[in-house]
C-alpha positions in Angstrom: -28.8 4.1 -3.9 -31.4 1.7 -2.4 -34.8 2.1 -4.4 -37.2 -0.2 -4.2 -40.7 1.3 -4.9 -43.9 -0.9 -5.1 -47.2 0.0 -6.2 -48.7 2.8 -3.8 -45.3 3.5 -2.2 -44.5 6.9 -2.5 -40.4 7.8 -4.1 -39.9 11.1 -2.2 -39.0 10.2 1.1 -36.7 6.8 0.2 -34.9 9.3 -2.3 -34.3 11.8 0.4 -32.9 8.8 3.0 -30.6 7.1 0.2 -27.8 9.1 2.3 -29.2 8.5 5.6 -29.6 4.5 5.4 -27.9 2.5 8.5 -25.8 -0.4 6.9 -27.5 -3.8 8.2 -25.5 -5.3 11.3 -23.3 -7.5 9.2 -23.7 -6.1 5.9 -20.4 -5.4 4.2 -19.9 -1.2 3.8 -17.7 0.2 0.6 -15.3 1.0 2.7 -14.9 -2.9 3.6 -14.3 -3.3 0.6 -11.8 -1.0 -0.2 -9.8 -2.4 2.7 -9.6 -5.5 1.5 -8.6 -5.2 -2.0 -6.5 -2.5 -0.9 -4.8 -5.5 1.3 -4.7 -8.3 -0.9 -5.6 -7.0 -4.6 -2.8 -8.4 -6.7 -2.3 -5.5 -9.5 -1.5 -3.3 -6.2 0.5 -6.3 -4.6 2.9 -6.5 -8.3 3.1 -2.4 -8.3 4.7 -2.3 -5.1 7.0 -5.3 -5.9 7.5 -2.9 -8.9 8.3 0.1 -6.5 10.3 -1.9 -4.7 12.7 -3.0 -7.5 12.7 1.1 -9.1 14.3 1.3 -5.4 16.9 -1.1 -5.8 18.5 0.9 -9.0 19.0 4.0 -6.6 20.8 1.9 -4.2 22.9 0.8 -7.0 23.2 4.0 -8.3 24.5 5.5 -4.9 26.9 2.5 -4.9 29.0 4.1 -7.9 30.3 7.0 -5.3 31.7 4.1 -2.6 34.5 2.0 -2.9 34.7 -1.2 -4.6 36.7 -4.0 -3.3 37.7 -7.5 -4.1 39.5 -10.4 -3.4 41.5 -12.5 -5.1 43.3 -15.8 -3.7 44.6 -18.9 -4.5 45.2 -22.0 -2.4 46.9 -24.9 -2.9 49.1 -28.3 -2.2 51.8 -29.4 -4.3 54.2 -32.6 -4.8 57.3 -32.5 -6.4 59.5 -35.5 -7.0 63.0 -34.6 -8.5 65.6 -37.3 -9.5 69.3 -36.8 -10.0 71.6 -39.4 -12.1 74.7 -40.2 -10.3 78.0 -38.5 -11.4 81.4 -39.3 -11.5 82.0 -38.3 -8.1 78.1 -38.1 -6.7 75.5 -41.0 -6.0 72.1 -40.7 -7.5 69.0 -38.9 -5.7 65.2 -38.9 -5.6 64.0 -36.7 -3.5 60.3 -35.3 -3.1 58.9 -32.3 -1.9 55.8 -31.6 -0.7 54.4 -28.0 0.5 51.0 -26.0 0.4 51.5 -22.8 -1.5 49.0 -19.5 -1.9 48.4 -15.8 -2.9 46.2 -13.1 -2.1 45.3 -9.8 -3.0 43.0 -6.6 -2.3 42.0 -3.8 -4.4 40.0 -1.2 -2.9 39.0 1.5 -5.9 37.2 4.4 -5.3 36.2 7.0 -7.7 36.3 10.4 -6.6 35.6 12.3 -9.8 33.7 11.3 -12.4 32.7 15.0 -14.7 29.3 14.3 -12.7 28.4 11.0 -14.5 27.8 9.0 -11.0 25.5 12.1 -9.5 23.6 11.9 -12.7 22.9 8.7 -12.1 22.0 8.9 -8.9 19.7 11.9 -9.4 18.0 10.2 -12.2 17.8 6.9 -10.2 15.9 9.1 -7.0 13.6 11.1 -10.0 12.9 6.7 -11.6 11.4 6.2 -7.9 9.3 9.6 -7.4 7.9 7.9 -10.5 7.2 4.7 -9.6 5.6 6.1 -6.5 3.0 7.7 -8.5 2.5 4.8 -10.4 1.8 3.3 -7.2 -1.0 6.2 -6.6 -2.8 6.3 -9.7 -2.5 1.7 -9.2 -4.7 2.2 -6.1 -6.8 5.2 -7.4 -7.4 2.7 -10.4 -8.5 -0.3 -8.0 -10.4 1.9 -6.1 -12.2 3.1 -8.6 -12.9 -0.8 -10.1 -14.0 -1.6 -6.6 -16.5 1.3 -6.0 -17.6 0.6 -10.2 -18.1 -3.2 -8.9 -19.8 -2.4 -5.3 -22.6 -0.1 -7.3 -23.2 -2.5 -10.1 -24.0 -5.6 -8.1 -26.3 -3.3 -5.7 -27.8 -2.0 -8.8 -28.6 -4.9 -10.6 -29.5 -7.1 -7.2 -32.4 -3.8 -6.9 -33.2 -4.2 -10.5 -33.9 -7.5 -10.4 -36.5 -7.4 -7.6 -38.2 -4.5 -9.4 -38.5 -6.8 -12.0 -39.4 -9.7 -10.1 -42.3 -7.6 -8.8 -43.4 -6.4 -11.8 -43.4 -9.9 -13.6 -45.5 -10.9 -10.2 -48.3 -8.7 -11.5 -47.6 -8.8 -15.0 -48.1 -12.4 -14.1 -51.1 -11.9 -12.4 -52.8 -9.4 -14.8 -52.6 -12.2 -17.7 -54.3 -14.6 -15.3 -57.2 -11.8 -14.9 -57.5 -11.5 -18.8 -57.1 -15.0 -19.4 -60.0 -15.8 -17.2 -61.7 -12.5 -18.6 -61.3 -14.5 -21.8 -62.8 -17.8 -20.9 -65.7 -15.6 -20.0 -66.3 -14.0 -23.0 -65.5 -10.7 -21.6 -62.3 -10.3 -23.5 -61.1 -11.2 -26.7 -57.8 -13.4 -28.2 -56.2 -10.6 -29.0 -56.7 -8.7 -25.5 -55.1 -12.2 -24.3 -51.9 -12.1 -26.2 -51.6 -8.4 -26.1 -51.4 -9.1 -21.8 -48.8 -12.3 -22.6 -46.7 -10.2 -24.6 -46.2 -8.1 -21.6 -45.6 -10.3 -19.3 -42.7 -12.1 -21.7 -41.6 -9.0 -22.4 -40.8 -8.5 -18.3 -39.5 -11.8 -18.2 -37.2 -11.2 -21.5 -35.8 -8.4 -19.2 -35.6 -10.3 -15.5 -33.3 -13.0 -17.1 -31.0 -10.1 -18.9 -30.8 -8.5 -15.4 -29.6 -11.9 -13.9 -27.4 -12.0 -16.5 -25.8 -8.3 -15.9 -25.7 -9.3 -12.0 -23.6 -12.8 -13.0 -21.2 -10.2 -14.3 -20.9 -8.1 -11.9 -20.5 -10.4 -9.1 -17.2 -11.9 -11.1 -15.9 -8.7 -11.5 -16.3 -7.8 -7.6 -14.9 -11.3 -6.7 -11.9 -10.2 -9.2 -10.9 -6.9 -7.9 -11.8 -7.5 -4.0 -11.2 -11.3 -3.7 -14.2 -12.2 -2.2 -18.2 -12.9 -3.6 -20.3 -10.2 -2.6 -22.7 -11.2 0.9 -25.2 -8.1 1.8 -24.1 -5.2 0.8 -24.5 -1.8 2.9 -25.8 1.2 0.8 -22.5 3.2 -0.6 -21.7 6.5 1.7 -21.3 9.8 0.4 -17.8 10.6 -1.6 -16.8 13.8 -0.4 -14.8 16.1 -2.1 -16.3 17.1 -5.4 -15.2 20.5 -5.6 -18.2 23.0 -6.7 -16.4 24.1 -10.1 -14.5 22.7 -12.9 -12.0 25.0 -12.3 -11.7 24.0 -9.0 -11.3 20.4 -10.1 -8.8 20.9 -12.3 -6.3 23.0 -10.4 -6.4 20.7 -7.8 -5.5 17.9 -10.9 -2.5 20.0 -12.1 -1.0 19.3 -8.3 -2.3 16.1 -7.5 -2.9 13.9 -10.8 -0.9 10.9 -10.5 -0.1 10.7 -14.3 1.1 14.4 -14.6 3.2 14.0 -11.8 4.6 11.1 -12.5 4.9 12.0 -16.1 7.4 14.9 -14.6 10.0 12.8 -12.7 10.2 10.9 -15.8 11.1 13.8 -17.4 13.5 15.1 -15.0 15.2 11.2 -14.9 15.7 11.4 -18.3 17.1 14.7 -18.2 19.6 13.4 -15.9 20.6 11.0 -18.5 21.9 13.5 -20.8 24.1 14.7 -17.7 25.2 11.5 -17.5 25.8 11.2 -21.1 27.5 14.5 -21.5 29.9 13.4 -18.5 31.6 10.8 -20.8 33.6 14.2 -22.9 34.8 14.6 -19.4 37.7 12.8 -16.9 37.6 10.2 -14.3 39.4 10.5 -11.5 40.1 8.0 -8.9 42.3 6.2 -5.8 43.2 2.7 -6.3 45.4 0.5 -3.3 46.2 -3.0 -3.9 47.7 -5.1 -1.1 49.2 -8.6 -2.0 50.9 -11.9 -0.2 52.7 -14.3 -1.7 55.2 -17.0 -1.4 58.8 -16.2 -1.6 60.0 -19.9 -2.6 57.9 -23.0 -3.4 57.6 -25.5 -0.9 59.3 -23.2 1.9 56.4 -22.6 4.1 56.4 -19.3 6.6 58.2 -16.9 3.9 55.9 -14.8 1.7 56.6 -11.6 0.2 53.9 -8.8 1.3 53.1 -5.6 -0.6 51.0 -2.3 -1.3 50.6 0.0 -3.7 48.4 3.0 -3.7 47.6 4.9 -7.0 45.9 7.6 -8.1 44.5 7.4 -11.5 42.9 10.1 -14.3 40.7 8.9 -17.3 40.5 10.8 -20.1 38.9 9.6 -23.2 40.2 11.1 -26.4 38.9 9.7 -29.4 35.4 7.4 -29.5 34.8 7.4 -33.3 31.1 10.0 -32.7 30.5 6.8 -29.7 29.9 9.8 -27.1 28.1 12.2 -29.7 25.5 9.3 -30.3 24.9 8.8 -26.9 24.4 12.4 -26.0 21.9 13.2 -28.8 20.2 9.4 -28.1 19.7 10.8 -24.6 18.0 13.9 -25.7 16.0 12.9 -27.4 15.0 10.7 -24.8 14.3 13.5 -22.6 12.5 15.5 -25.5 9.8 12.1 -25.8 10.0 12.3 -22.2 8.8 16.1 -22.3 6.2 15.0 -24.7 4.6 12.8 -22.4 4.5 15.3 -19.7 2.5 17.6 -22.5 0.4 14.5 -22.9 -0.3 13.9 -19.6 -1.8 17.1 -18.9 -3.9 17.3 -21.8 -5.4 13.7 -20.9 -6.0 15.2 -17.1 -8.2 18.0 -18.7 -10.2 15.4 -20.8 -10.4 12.8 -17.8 -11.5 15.7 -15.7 -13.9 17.0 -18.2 -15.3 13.6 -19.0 -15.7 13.2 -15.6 -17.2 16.1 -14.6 -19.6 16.1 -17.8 -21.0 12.6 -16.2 -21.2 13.7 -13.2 -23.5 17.0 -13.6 -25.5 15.6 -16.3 -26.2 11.7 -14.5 -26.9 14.4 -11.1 -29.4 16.1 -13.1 -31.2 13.3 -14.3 -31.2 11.3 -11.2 -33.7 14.1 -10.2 -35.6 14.6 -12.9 -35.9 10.5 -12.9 -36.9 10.7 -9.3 -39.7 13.2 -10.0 -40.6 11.0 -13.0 -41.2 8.3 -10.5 -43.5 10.2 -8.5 -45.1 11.3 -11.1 -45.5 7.6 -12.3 -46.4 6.7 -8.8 -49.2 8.7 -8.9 -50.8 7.7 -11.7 -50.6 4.2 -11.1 -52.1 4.7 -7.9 -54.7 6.4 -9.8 -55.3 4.2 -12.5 -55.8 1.2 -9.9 -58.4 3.0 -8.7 -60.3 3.8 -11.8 -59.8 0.7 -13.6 -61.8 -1.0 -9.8 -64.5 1.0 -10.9 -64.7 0.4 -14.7 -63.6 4.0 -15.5 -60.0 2.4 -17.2 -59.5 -0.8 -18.7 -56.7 -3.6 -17.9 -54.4 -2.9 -20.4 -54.0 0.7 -19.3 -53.0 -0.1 -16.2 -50.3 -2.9 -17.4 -48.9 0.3 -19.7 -49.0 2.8 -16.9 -47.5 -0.2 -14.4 -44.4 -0.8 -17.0 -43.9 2.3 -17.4 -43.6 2.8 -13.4 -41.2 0.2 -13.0 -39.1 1.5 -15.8 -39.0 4.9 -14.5 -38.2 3.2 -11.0 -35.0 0.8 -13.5 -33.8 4.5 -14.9 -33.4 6.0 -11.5 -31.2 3.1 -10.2 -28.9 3.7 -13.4 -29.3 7.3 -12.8 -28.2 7.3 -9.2 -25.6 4.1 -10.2 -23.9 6.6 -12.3 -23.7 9.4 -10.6 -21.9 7.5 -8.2 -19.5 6.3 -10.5 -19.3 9.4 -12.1 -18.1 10.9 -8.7 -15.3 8.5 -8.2 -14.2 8.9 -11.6 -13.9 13.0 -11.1 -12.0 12.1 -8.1 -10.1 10.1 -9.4 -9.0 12.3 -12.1 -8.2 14.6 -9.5 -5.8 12.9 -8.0 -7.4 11.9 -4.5 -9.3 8.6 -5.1 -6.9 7.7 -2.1 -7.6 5.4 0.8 -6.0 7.7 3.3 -8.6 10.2 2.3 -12.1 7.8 1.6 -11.1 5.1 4.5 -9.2 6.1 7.9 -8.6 3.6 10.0 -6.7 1.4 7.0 -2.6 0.8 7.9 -1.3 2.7 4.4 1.4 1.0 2.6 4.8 3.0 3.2 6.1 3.5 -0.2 9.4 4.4 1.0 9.5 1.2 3.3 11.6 -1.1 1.0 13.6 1.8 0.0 14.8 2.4 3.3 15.4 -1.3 4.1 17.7 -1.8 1.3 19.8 1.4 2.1 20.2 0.4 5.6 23.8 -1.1 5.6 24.7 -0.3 2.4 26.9 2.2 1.2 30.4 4.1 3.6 29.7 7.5 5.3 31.8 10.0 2.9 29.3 8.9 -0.1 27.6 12.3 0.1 30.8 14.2 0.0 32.0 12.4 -3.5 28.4 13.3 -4.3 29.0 16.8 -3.8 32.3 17.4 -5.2 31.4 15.2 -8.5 29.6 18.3 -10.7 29.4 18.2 -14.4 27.7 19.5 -16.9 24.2 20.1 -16.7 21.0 20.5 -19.0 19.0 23.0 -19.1 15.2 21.9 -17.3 12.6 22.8 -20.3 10.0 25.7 -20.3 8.1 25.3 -17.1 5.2 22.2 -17.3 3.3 23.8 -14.0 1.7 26.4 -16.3 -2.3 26.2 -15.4 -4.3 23.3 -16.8 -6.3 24.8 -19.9 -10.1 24.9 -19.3 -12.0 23.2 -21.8 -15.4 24.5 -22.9 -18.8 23.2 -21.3 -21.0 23.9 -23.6 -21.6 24.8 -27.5 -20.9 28.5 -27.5 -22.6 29.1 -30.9 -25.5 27.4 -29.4 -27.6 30.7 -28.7 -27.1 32.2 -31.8 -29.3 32.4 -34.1 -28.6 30.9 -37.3 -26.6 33.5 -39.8 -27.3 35.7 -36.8 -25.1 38.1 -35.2 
């Protein structure tokens, strides 16, 4: 996006090398850029911390079909002193006893049928962390996006402000000329302020472009971590598909938010399993071992026992408790489905949005690049004819201010094509480091997961899993129906009025 014309430069081959342009040895490159907040942003750092927790409720989840056990003990020491009166035939006695004393007992209890409440749980637990993980996506497609919007401004403005700079160079200059035209009688007050005004005018704008760059360069320090240094010129984004209908079926599989959006729904529809499972009975093993003393202060002697039970739990009677929670849950899963249908719709504007800014800011990026030519031209021109009398001074400042705006508009042109690229892809669903920087070491969202599950849990988990079916809702009308395509254009525009 480098564009830097001066006077008598010609546009058309810098426009055709914006592409082509070597980053300077040292110069930081977008994808730099991306690494590093990719490495160190913090909203990225929290989601995973976020992922990592969602995990932890499908460990605990999974720990409903294991045993639990616990145990229970006391310990302790004991002094006892006992007196006896003397009798008529017995002396009197104080005696004392002394002895440690203690008990212990172990309960192992595992479930082995619950009407499908605990595989509920764990389904919707697995269904919360598919969820999270897209979360996680459309967290680094969103940083992504706010790195590449930040990388583009500050390059943008940093090019605006030496057009500017240039141009209030000459501007500068030009008054001089008519002020000393002035002084000479060759000019008149008015010709004086009329070149002034100009001049202020380009310096009104210079300090407003300082201004813009000030913020940019916070908000690249905010989502990279770093102030900007050199900056390379941005590479090509690839993958801009050559239709809108391309674009958006490649949203309806890849969208973060739709996906996401899903799970939820499916989690929450395990809910209502879960719920429904309390009508149902729990079935279970309990064993209980104990110790304990036979006699106080008699060390050595305990009694030992255990017990093994087998239990069933059938609620009768919860005064509409289970009812409640059934239709509570339902209608959790039918806001649930609602957000699905809103997630999709906002994919098809997103997509359209995007792809409306992307054609029309393509489009005039080169009709702004042939304005510049055009503009280049006829400054070139009007230097020459205003050397030989043939056009006055304040033509050329006009023609020159109008140069370096065209010059301004093609930076913003090309700035938000650019942006407008990113945000297509990103609406698509792969803004993605592994696909816009190889090289980077990806974060493994299933990392944590697998750490917390190693240890945990006994090996016969998967068969109480198995045999622990209950009831189980009904998934809604399908959601993977095709994306509707929104209209790109006014269809009535053609018509003729009252036509037909």
């Amino acid at each position: 996006m480098s564009v830097n014309l001066r006077r008598g430069a010609t546009a058309g081959p810098l426009i055709l090398a914006l592409a082509a342009v070597a980053p300077p040895v040292g110069a930081t490159t977008l994808m730099d850029a991306i690494r590093m907040a990719y490495q160190t942003n913090p909203t990225l750092r929290a989601q995973r911390a976020e992922l990592a927790a969602v995990g932890e409720g499908y460990v605990q989840a999974k720990s409903n079909l294991g045993p639990q056990v616990n145990l229970n003990g006391e310990g302790g020491y004991s002094i006892a002193r006992v007196q006896q009166a003397a009798g008529p035939f017995t002396p009197s006695t104080d005696t004392t006893y002394r002895g440690a004393t203690g008990t212990a007992d172990v309960s192992f209890v595992q479930p082995l049928y619950t009407f499908g409440a605990n595989r509920a749980k764990v389904r919707g637990a697995k269904d919360d962390v598919l969820s999270g993980r897209e979360d996680l996506r459309q967290a680094e497609s969103d940083t992504i996006q706010k790195v590449i919007q930040a990388y583009i401004d500050v390059r943008r403005d940093r090019q605006v402000i030496a057009i500017l700079r240039d141009e209030v160079n000459h501007l500068g200059h030009d008054f001089d000329e008519t002020k000393a035209k002035r002084e000479l009688g060759q000019l008149t007050r008015t010709d004086e302020a009329e070149a002034e005004a100009h001049l202020l005018a380009a310096q009104s704008q210079l300090q407003a472009a300082r201004g813009r760059l000030t913020a940019s360069n916070a908000e690249y320090l905010a989502v990279v971590g770093e102030n900007p240094g050199e900056l390379a010129p941005e590479p090509d984004l690839p993958g801009v598909p050559p239709t809108i209908d391309e674009a958006l079926t490649t949203a309806e599989q890849n969208n973060p938010r739709i996906r996401s959006a899903i799970n939820a729904e499916q989690s929450a529809r395990e809910k209502v399993n879960a719920a429904k499972a309390a009508y149902g009975p729990t079935i279970g093993v309990r064993v209980d071992a104990g110790i304990q003393p036979v006699l106080p202060y008699i060390p050595g002697i305990y009694d030992r026992n255990v017990t093994v039970t087998g239990f069933v739990n059938q609620p009768i009677f919860t005064s509409g408790l289970r009812g409640s929670k059934v239709r509570e849950a339902a209608d959790r899963d039918s806001e649930a489905l609602i957000e699905v249908d809103a997630a999709r719709r906002t994919a098809v504007q997103t997509v359209a949005q995007a792809w409306g800014d992307w054609t029309t800011a393509h489009e005039t990026a080169d009709l702004s690049a042939r304005q510049v030519q055009a503009e280049n031209v006829a400054v070139e021109g009007n230097e020459a004819e205003e050397r030989v009398g043939r056009r006055s001074v304040f033509e050329l400042v006009n023609i020159e201010l109008d140069f370096a705006n065209a010059r301004v508009q093609l930076l913003n042109s090309r700035h938000d094509e650019y942006a407008a690229r990113a945000a297509l892809l990103a609406s698509m669903g792969v803004l993605e480091v592994r696909f816009i920087t190889p090289g980077v070491t990806l974060f493994d969202p299933a990392a944590s997961l697998k750490k917390a599950e190693r240890g945990s849990g006994v090996p016969w988990q998967g068969a109480v899993e198995a045999i622990d079916v209950g009831p189980q809702t009904k998934p809604p009308v399908s959601t993977e129906a095709p994306l509707p395509r929104p209209i790109l254009d006014d269809p009535t525009a053609d018509k003729p009025a009252g036509g037909r």
